[in-house]
C-alpha positions in Angstrom: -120.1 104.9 -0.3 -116.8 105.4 -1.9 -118.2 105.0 -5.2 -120.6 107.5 -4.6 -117.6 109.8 -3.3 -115.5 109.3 -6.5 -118.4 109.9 -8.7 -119.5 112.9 -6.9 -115.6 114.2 -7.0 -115.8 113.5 -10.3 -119.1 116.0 -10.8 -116.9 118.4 -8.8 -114.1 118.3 -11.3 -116.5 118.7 -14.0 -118.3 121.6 -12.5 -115.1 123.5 -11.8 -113.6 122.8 -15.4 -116.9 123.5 -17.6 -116.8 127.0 -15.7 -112.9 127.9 -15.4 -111.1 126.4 -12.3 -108.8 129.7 -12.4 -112.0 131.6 -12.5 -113.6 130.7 -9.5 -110.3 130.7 -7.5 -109.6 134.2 -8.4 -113.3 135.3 -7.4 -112.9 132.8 -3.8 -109.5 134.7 -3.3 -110.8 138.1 -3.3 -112.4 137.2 0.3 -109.1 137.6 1.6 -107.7 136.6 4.9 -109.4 138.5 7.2 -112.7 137.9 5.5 -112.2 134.4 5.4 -111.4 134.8 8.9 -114.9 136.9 10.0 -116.6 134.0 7.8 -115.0 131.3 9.5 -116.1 133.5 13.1 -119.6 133.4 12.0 -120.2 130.0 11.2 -119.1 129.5 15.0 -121.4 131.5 15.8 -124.5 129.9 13.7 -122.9 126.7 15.9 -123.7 128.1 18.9 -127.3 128.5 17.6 -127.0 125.1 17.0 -125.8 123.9 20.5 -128.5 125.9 22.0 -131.0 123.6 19.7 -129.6 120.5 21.0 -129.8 121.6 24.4 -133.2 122.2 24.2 -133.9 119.2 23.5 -132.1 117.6 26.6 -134.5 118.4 29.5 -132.6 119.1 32.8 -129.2 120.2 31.5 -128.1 123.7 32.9 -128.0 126.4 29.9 -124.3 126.7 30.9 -123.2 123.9 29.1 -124.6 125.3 25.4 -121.0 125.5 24.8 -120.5 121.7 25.5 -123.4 121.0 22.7 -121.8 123.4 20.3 -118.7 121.7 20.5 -120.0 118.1 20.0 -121.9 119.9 17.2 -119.0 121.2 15.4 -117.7 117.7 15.6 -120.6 116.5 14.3 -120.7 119.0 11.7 -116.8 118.1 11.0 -116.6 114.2 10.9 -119.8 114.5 8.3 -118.0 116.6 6.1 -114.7 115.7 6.2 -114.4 112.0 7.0 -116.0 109.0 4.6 -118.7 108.7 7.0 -121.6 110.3 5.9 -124.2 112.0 7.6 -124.8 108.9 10.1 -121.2 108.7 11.2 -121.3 112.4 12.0 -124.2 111.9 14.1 -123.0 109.1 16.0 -119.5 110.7 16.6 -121.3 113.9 18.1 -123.3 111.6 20.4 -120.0 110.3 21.5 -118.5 113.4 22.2 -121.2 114.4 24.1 -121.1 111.0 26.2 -117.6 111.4 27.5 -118.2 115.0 28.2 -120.7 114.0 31.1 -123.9 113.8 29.3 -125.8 110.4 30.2 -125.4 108.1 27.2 -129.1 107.6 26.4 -129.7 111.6 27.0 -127.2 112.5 24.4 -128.5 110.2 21.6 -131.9 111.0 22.7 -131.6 114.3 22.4 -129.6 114.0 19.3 -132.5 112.0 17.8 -135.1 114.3 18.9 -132.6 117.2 17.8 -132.0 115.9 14.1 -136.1 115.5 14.0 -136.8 119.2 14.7 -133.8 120.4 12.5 -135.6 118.5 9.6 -138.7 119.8 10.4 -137.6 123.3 10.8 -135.6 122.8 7.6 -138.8 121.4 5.9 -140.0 125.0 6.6 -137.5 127.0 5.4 -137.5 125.1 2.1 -141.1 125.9 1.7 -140.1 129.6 1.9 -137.4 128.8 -1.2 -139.7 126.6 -3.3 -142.2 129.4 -2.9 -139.9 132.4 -3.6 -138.4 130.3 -6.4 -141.9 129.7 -8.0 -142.9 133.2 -8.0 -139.7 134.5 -9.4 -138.8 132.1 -11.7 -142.5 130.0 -13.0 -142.2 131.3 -16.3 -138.5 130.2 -16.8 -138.9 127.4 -18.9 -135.2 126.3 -17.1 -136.9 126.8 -13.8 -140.1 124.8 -14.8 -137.5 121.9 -15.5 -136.0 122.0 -11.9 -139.0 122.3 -10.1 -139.8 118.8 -10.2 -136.6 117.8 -8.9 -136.7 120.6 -6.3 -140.0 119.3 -4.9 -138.9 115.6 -5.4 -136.1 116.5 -3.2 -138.8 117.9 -0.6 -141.0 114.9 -0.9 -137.9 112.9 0.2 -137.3 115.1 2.9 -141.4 114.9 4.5 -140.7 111.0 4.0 -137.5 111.4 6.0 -139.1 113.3 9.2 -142.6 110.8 9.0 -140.2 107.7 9.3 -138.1 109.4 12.2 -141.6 110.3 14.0 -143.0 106.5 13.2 -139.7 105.3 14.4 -139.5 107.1 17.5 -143.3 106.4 18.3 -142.6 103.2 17.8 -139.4 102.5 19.4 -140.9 100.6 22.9 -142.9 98.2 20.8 -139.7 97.4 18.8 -137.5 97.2 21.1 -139.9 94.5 22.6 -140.2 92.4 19.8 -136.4 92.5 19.3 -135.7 91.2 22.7 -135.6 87.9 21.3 -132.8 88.7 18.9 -130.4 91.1 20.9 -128.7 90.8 23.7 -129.3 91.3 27.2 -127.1 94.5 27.1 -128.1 95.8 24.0 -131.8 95.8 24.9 -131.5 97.2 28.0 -129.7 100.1 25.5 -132.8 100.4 23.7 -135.2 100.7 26.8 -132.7 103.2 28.1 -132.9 105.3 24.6 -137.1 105.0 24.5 -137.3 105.8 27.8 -135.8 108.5 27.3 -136.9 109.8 24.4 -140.6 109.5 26.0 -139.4 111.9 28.7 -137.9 114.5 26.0 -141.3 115.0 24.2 -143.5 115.3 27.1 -141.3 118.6 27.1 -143.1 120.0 24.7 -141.7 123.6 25.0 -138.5 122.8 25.2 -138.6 120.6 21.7 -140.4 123.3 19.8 -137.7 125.6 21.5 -135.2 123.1 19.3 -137.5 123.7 16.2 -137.5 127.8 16.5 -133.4 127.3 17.7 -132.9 125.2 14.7 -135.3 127.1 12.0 -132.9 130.4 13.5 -129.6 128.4 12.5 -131.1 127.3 8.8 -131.9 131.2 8.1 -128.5 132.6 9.8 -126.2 129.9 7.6 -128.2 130.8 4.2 -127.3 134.6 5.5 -123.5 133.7 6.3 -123.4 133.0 2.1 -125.0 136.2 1.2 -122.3 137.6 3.8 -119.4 135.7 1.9 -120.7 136.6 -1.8 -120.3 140.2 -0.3 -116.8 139.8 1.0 -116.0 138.3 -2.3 -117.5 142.0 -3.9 -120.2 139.8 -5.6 -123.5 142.0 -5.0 -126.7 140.2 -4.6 -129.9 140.1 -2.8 -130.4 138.5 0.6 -133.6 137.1 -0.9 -132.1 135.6 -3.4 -129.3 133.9 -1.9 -131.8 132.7 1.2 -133.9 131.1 -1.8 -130.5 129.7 -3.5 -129.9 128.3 -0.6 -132.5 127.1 0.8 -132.5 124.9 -1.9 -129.3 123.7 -1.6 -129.8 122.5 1.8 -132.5 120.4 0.6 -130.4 118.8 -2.4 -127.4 118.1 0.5 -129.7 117.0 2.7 -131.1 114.6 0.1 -127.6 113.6 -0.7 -126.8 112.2 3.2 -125.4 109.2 1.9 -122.4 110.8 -0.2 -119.7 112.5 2.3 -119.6 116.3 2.3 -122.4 115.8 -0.2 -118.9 116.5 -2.9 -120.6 116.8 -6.6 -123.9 117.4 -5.4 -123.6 120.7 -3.8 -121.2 122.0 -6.6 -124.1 120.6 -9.5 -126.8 122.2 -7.6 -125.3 125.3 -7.2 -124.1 125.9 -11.3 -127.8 124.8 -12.3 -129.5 127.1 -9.5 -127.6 130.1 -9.1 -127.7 131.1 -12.8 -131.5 131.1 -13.0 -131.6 133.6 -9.6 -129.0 135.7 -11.5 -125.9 134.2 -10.0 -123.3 133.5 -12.3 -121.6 129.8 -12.1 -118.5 131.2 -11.5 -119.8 133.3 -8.3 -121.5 130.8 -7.6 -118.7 127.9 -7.6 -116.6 130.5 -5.4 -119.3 130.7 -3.3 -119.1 126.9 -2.7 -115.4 126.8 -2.5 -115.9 129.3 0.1 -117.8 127.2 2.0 -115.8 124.1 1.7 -112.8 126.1 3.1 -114.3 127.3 5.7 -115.6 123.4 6.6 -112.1 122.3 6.5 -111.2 125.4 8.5 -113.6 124.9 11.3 -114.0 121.1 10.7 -110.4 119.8 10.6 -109.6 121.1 14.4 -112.5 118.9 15.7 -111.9 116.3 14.1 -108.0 116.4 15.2 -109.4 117.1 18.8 -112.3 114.2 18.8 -109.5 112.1 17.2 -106.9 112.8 20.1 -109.5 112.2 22.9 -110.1 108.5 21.6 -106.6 107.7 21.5 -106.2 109.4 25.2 -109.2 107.2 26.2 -108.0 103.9 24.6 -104.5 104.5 26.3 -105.8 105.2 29.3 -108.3 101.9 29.7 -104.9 99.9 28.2 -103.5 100.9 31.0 -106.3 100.3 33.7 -106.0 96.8 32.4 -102.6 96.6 32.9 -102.5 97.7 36.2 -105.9 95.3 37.1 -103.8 92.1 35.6 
């Protein structure tokens, strides 16, 4: 993992310099404070979206406690992007954020499981809607034509993604007998739990597509919060356009899980794609620096927050031992 992170800073670097560092700093700066500000505001926003997916797919938890979801969201969202963990550590983190805010241990990872599956399902669709737009405007681009196989190789990887979390979560109860052999006692009874579960949050069936239409709502309103940061930036361009652009890009980051922040990839995908959908590199760069602030702007807090709670927890069960012995 770290080589993959110093290898995809190092595409970073390149990306930047081949288009002019100064460039795209002077185009991210013309967002200004207060549009950095309204940017930052509406990814919040999109977050709530994204709690309100989660919830759904947590049967039996009170729509007053979206707010709790968002926030283990944005700390998902955070450790993912800002911390060496990749995509897995995120998810595990806003499990455990969820946990020690109340939410029943095999309820939270459930519905985190059963979450992430809708997400990539509903993301799945929206990158149907880019390959397609993409085709039609761009199939006799003979630079298109040479992305498109990598473009649909990414989607390919994505289907096989969402059929092995389906086979693995139909299949869970049958492994998690055969592996009672190997685990312990604890850990199976874990795994029962998480099945169990599971079972119960798909014989909802409205309530996880509800997570697919929440989600598939949240992919469309973060590809619109770029077109709105291109616009704060003064860089005119059609919502069409930047939905396809990034629609795309979702699928190369999502692609990318493994490296953190998906740092190289993003900034490689977005010089090769936005030129050919009449982006420039250097609008499209800012556009990615953009984002990247505003994950550190957002992300950072939660992570600070997230981080402070674990040390409040481990001080206070040093001290329950202390006062047992």
């Amino acid at each position: 993992m770290l080589v993959a992170s110093v290898a995809g800073l190092a595409v970073a670097v390149w990306a930047f310099a081949s288009t002019g560092f100064g460039d795209v700093l002077e185009a991210t700066g013309r967002i200004g404070v207060g549009g950095f500000l309204a940017f930052c505001a509406y990814s919040l926003c999109v977050s709530l979206v994204l709690g309100a997916a989660w919830l759904s797919a947590a049967p039996g938890i009170p729509w007053r406690r979206v707010g709790v979801f968002a926030w283990a969201r944005i700390v998902r969202e955070g450790v993912a992007d800002l911390l060496p963990f990749s995509q897995v550590g995120g998810l595990i983190v806003g499990a455990r954020t969820l946990a020690a805010r109340g939410i029943e241990p095999p309820l939270a990872y459930g519905s985190m499981i059963v979450d992430m599956t809708t997400e990539m399902a509903a993301q799945l669709v929206f990158t149907l809607f880019g390959i397609a737009f993409f085709v039609v405007l761009l199939w006799a681009n003979p630079d298109a034509s040479r992305l498109l196989p990598l473009i649909l190789g990414g989607t390919g990887v994505m289907v096989a993604l969402i059929g092995a979390l389906f086979l693995t979560q139909r299949n869970a109860l049958g492994w998690a007998a055969r592996l009672s052999s190997l685990v312990p006692a604890g850990s199976m009874v874990a795994m029962e739990n998480l099945a169990a579960e599971m079972r119960r949050i798909y014989a909802h069936r409205s309530r996880v597509f509800s997570a697919f239409l929440f989600n598939l709502a949240a992919w469309v309103a973060s590809a619109f919060g770029a077109w709105i940061a291109l616009r704060l930036m003064g860089i005119a361009t059609s919502v069409w356009t930047v939905l396809t652009i990034e629609s795309l890009i979702f699928t190369v980051r999502s692609v990318a899980f493994a490296i953190p922040g998906a740092v190289g990839v993003q900034e490689a995908a977005y010089v090769l794609l936005g030129p050919l959908l009449g982006l420039t590199p250097t609008a499209a760069l800012a556009l990615s620096l953009a984002k990247r602030a505003r994950d550190v702007a957002t992300g950072l807090p939660a992570v600070v927050a997230w981080q402070a709670h674990e040390a409040g927890a481990l001080v206070r069960e040093g001290r329950s031992r202390s006062e047992r012995s």
